[in-house]
C-alpha positions, -999 to 999 in steps of 0.1 A, spaced: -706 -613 -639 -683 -613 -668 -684 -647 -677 -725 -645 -676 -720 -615 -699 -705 -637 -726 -729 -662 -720 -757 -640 -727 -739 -619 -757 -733 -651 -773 -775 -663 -770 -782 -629 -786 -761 -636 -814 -776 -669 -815 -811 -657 -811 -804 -629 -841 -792 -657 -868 -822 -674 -856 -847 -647 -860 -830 -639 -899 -836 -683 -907 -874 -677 -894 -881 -650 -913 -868 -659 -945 -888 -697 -943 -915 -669 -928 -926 -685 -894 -943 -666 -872 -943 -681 -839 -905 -686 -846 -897 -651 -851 -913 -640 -829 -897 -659 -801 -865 -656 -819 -871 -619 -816 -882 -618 -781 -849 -633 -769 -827 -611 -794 -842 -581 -776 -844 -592 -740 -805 -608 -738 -792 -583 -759 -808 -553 -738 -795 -571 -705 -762 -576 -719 -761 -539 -735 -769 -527 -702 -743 -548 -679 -714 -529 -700 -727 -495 -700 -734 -499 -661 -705 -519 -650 -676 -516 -679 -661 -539 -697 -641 -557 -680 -666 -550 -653 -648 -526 -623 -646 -549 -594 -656 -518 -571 
């Protein structure tokens, strides 16, 4: 699960630069899509460390 945490850390930060780009050339579908994975991958990844730690506990 740590490795997948990266992983989906690393597509929010990806998915934040990309909804900044969209808004400033202001497309909507774009941002909004943009924004839509920001929230989703970064709640899921927010969640994983304040569930499980980080580094995760193995049990």
């Amino acid at each position: 699960m740590n490795l997948l945490m990266v992983i989906f850390g690393l597509i929010a930060i990806f998915a934040a630069v990309g909804t900044v780009q969209t808004f400033k050339q202001k497309q909507v579908l774009g941002f909004l899509f943009n924004l839509g994975t920001f929230v989703i991958f970064g709640a899921f990844t927010v969640a994983t460390i304040i569930t499980q730690g980080y580094p995760p506990a193995l049990h």
